[in-house]
C-alpha positions as CSV (number, residue, x, y, z in Angstrom):
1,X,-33.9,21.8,-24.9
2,X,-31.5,24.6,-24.9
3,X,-27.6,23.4,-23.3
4,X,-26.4,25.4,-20.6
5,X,-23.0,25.2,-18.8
6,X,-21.6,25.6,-15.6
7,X,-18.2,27.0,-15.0
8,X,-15.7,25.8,-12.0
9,X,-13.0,28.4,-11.4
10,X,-10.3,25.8,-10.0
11,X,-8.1,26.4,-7.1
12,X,-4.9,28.3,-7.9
13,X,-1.9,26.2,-9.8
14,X,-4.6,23.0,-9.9
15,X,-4.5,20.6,-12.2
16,X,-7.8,19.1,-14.1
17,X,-7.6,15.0,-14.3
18,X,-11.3,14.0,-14.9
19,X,-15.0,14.3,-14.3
20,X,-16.5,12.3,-11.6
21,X,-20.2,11.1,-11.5
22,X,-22.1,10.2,-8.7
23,X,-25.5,10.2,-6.8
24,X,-24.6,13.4,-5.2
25,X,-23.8,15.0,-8.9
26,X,-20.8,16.1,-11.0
27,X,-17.5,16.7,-9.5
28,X,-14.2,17.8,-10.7
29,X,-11.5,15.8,-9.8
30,X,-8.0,18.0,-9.8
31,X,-4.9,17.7,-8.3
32,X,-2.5,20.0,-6.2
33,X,0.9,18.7,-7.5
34,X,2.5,22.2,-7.6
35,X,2.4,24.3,-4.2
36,X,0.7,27.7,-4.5
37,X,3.2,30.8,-4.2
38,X,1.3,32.0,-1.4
39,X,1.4,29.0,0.8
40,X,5.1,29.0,-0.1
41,X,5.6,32.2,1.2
42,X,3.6,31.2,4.7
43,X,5.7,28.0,5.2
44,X,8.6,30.3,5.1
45,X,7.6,33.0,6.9
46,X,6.4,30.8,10.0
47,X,9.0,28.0,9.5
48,X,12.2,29.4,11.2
49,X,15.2,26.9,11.4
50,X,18.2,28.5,13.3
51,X,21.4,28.0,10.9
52,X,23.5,24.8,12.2
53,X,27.2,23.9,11.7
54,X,28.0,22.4,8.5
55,X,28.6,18.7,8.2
56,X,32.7,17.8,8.1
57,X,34.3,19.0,5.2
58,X,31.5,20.8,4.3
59,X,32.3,24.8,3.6
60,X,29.1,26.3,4.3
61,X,25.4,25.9,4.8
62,X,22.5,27.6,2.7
63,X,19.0,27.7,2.0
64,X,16.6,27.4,-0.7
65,X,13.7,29.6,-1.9
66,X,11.1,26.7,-1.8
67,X,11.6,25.0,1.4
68,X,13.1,26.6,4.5
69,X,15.8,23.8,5.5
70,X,19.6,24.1,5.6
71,X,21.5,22.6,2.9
72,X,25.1,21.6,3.1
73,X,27.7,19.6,0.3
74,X,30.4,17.5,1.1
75,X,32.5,15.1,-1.0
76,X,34.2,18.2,-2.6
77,X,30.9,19.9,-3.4
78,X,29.4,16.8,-5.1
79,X,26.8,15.2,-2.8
80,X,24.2,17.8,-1.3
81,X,22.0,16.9,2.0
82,X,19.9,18.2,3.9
83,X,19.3,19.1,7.3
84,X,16.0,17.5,9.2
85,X,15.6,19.5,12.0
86,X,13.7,17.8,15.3
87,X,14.3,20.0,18.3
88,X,11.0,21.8,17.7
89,X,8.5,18.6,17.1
90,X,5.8,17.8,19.6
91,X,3.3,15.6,19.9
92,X,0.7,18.7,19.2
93,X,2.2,19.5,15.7
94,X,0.7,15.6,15.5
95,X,-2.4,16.0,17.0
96,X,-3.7,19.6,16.0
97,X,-3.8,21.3,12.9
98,X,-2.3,24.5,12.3
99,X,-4.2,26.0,10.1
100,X,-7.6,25.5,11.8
101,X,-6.4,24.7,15.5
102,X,-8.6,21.6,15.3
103,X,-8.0,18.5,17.0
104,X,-7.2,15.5,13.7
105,X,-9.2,12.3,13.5
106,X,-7.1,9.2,13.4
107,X,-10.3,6.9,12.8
108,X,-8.3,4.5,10.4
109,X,-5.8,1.7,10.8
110,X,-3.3,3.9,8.7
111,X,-4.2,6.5,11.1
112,X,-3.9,4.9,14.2
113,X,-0.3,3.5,12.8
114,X,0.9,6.8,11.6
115,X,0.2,8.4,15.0
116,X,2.0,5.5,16.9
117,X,5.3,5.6,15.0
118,X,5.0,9.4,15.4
119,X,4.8,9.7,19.3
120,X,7.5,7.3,19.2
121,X,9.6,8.9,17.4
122,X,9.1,12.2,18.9
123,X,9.5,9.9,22.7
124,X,13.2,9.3,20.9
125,X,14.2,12.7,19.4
126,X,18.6,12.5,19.2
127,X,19.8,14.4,21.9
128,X,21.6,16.7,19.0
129,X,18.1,17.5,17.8
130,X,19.1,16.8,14.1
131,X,20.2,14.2,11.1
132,X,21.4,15.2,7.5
133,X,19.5,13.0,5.1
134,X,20.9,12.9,1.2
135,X,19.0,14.6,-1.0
136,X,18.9,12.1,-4.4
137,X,18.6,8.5,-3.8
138,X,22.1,6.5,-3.5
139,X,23.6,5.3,-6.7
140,X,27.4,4.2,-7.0
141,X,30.4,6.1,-8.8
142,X,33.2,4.8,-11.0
143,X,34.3,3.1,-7.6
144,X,31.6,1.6,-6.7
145,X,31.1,3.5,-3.5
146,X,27.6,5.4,-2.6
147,X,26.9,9.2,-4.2
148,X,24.5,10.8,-3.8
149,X,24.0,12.9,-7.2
150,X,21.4,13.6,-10.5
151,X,20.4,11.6,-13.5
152,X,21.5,8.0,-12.0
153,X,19.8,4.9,-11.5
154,X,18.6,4.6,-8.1
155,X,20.8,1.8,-6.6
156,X,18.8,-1.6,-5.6
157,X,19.0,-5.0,-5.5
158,X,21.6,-4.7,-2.3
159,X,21.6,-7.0,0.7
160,X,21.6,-5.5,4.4
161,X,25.5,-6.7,4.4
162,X,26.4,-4.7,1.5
163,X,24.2,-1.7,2.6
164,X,26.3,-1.5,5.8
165,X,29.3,-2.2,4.8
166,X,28.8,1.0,2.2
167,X,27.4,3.2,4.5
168,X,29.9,2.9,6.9
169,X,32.5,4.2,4.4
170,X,30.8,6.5,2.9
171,X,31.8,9.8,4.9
172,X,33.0,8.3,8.8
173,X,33.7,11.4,9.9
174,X,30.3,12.5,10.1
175,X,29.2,9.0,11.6
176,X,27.8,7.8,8.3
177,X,25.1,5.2,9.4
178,X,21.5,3.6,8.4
179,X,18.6,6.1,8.9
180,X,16.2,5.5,12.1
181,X,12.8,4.5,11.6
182,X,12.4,7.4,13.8
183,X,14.7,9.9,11.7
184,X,12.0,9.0,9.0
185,X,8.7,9.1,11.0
186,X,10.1,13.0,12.4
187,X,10.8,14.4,8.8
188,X,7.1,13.1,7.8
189,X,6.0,15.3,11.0
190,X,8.2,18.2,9.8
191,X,6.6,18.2,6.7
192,X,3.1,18.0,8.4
193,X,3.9,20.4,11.1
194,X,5.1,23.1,7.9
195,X,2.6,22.6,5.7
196,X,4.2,20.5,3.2
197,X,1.8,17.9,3.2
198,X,-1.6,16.5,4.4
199,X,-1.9,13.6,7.2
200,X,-4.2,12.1,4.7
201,X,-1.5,12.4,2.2
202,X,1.2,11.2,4.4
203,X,-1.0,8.2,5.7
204,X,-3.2,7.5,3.4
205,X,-2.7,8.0,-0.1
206,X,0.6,9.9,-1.2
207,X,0.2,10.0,-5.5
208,X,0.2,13.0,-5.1
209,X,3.3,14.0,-3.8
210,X,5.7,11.0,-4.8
211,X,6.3,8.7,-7.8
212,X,3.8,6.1,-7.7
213,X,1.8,3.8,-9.8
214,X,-0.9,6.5,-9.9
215,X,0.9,9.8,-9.8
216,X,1.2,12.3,-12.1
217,X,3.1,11.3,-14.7
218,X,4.1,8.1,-13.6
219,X,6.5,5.9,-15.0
220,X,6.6,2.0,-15.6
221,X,9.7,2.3,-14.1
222,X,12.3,3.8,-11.9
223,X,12.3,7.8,-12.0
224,X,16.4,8.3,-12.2
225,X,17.7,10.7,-9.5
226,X,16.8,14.1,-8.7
227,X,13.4,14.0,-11.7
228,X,10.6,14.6,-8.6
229,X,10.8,16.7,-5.9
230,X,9.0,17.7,-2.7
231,X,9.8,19.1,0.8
232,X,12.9,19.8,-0.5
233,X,14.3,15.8,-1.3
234,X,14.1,14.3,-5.0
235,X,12.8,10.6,-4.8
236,X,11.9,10.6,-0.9
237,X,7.9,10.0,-1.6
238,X,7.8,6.7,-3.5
239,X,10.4,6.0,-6.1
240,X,11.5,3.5,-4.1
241,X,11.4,2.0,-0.5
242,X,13.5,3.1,2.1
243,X,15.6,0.9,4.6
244,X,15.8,1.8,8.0
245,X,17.0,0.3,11.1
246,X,14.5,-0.1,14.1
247,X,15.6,-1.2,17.1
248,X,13.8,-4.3,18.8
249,X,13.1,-6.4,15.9
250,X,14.8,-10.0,15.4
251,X,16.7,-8.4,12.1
252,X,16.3,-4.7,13.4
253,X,15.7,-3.7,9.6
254,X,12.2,-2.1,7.9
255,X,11.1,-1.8,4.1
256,X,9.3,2.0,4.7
257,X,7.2,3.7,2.0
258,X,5.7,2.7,-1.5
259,X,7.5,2.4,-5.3
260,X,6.8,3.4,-8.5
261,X,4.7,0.4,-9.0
262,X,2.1,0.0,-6.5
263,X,-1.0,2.7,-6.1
264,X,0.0,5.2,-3.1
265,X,-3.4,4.5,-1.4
266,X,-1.7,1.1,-1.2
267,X,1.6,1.6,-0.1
268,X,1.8,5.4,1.3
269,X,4.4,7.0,2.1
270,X,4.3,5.8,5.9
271,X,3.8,2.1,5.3
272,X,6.5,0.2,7.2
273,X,7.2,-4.0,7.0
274,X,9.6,-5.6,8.8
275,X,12.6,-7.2,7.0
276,X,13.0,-10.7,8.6
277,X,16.8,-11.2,6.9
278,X,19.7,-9.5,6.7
279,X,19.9,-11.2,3.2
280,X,17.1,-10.3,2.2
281,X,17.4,-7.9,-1.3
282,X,15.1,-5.8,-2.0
283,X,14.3,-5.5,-5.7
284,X,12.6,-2.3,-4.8
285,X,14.5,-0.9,-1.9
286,X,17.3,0.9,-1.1
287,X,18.7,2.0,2.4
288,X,18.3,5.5,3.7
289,X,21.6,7.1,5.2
290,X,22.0,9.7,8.2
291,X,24.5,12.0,9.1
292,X,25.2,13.5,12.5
């Protein structure tokens, strides 16, 4: 019998992983790790962020090529953050896409759950219609106080107490404080609303744009500081858990998002459990600061 084969042409900047088999036939899985020039170049030409003030003792604010958010560094130049931008969200960026127009599906429980802590958090936009997030994860200096900088070991293992207690010195001028759950929810929903990512991606299985057990390249381990980036952040999407505050709850504290060692179909990126101590540590887990 002679052999014959059949050629896929992959999508731009796609990655092969494997073969897949089933009753239907042969498929190709690949992966989309690395955003195409051309859709980088449509998220920045659609996405227009008007240029805030720079955070106190900050000198200026800039942008990058990738991603069209305002930067900003403080603590003499050394800790960089970026600005997440909320005046512009509605519930429609949620409920339509804007590539197609089309209403989305939310037929799932992670679905349904994503869109709830969405339209709440869009129902509770800060009147300034901004937070400055860090961009690396927290790890101490030679002081043992929070900065936010490259090549460190993400810091865990800290009680709520602690968390506080560091957060609140860590730049009071600019109100220094514990990320909202809805600060968090409204940056997934800028990143939907701009292209960034997929509500599948964001809600359902996120491997493929964070550090989990089955991403690219994952490690049996902690990624250190700034190694994996997307939507402009390094170590948002997995990595580690975030701690935020919620109001309502009997310790007013959530454990958001997956880690480097559980699947991300299991723990996405919008996964949220409630922390039911303040002395509670997570092993995992590390707080998520805001700035005003």
């Amino acid at each position: 019998m002679e052999e014959k084969v059949l050629y896929v042409k992959l999508p731009e900047n796609a990655q092969y992983r494997r073969v897949k088999i089933t009753e239907d036939g042969i498929g190709i899985v690949y992966s989309e790790d690395n955003m195409s020039k051309t859709r980088k170049e449509i998220i920045m030409t659609r996405t227009q962020i008007p240029k805030p003030r720079p955070l106190i003792g900050a000198k200026k604010v800039y942008q990058k090529e990738d991603v069209p958010y305002w930067y900003c560094r403080i603590k003499n130049g050394r800790d960089e953050l970026m600005q997440v931008y909320m005046e512009d969200l509605k519930e429609e960026d949620l409920l339509y896409d804007f590539k197609t127009g089309k209403e989305r599906k939310f037929l799932s429980s992670k679905l349904k759950k994503f869109k709830e802590n969405v339209l709440i958090a869009i129902a509770n936009k800060p009147r300034e219609g901004y937070r400055w997030i860090p961009v690396f994860e927290p790890s101490l200096d030679g002081k043992n106080r929070l900065q936010f900088v490259k090549g460190k070991i993400p810091l865990t293992g800290l009680d709520i107490y602690e968390w506080k207690e560091k957060i609140s010195e860590y730049s009071p001028e600019n109100e220094s404080q514990f990320a909202s759950k809805n600060t968090y929810f409204l940056l997934l929903l800028r990143w939907l609303k701009d292209g960034f990512a997929s509500l599948e991606q964001l809600a359902m299985h996120s491997e493929e744009i964070g550090h989990f057990k089955d991403s690219e390249n994952a490690k049996n381990n902690y990624e250190r500081t700034g190694e994996r980036k997307f939507g402009g952040l390094y170590g948002f999407a997995g990595n580690t858990r975030k701690i935020v505050i919620s109001e309502g709850l009997s310790a007013g504290y959530l454990s958001i998002g997956g880690m480097y060692s559980i699947p991300g179909n299991v723990y996405s990126l919008s996964t949220v459990d409630t922390i039911d101590s303040y002395y509670v540590v997570g092993r995992t887990s590390l707080a998520l600061i805001e700035l005003i």
